[in-house]
C-alpha positions in Angstrom: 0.0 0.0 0.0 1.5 3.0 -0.7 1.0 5.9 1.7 2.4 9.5 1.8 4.7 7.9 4.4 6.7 5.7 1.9 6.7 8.2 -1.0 10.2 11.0 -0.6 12.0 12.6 -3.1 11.0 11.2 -6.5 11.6 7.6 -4.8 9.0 4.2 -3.4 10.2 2.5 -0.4 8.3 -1.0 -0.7 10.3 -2.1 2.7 8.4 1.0 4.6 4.6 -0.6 3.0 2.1 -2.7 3.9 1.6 -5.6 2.9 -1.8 -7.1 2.6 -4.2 -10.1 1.6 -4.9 -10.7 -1.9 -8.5 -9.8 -1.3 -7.5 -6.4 0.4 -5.8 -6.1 -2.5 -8.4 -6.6 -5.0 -10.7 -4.0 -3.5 -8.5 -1.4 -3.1 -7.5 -1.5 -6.5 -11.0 -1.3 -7.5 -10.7 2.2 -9.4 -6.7 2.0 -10.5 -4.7 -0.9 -11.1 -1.4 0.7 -11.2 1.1 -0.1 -13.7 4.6 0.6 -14.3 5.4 4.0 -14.8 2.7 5.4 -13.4 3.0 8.5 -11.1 1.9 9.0 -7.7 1.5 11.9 -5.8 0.6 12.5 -2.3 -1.7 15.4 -1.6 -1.1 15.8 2.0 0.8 14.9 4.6 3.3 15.9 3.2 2.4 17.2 0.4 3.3 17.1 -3.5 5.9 14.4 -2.8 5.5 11.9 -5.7 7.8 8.8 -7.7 7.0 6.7 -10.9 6.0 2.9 -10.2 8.8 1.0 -10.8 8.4 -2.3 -13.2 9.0 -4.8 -10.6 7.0 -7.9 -9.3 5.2 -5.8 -6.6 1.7 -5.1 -6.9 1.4 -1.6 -5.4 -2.3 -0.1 -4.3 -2.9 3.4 -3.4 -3.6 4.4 -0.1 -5.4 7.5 1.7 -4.7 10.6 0.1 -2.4 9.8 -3.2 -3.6 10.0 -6.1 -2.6 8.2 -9.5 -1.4 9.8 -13.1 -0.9 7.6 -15.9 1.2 9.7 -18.2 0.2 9.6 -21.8 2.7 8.8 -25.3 3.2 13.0 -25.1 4.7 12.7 -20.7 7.2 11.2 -19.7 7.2 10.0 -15.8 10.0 11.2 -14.7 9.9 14.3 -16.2 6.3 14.6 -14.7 7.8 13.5 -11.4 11.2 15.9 -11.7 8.3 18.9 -12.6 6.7 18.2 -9.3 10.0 18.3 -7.3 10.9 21.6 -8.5 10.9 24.1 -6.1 8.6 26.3 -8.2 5.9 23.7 -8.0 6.7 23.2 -4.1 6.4 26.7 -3.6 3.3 27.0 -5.4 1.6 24.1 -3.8 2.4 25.9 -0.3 0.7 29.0 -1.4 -2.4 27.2 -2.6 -2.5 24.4 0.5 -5.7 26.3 1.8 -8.3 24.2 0.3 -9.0 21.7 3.3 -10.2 23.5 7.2 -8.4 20.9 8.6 -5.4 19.6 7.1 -3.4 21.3 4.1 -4.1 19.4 0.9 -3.6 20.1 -2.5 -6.5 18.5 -3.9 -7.2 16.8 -7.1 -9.2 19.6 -8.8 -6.3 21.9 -8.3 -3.9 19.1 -9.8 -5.9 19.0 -12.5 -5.1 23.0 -13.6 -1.5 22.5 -12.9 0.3 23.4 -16.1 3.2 22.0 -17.7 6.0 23.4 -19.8 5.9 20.7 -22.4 9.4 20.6 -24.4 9.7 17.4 -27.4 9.5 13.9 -25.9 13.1 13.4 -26.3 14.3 16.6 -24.4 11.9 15.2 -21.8 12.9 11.7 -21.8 16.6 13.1 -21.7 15.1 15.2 -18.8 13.6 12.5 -16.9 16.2 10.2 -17.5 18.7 13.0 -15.6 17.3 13.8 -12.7 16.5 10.0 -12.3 20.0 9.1 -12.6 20.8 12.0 -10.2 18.5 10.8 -7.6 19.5 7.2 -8.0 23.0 8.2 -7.2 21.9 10.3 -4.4 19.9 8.1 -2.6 23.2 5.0 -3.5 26.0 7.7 -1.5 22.9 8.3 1.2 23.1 4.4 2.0 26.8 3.6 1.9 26.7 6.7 4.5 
């Protein structure tokens, strides 16, 4: 199950997730069976924190407040993912985290107007493919430390 808890910095940590019955399964998935390279994104608690499904045997299920984006041929996931990680997306998100009394969310609807600088699918993929590496290799030096 993912949770807001396990997604951090364009990365899943399946260790950190629950792991439940195939029947659990089954009804949680319900509305989205995710695939790989989808993109998830937490909307609070933190929020805007989000990481592409990964093509591995797990069978990951959304939890409470993440949301799912299947990219299209014309996104790429990680540059979707690296766009969310920016800090002018972060900083917007902060600004506009008013739409819940209770706790700060940034809620689907507002998700849904985000806009996107959209260069060529290569200069994405060669975008993505970047700041994937560059994470990868962070988060490597951040466990040998």
């Amino acid at each position: 199950m993912i949770r807001t808890s396990t997604v951090r910095n364009g990365a899943l940590f399946p260790n950190l997730m629950d792991h439940v019955t195939q029947l659990t399964y089954m009804k949680w998935s319900e509305r989205i069976v995710l695939q790989p390279e989808d993109v998830v994104f937490t909307r609070e608690a933190p929020m805007g924190e989000s990481a592409v499904i990964p093509d591995d045997s797990n069978n990951y299920f959304l939890g409470q407040r993440v949301v799912a984006i299947r990219p299209t041929k014309e996104l790429n996931a990680n540059y979707l993912v690296a766009n969310f990680l920016a800090p002018s997306f972060k900083k917007k998100i902060t600004v506009r985290n008013s739409e819940s009394t209770t706790v700060a969310n940034f809620g689907i609807g507002s998700l849904n107007k985000h806009l996107i600088d959209l260069p060529t699918n290569e200069e994405q993929n060669q975008i993505g493919n970047f700041f994937k590496q560059l994470d990868d290799t962070i988060a490597l030096h951040q466990r040998k430390v």
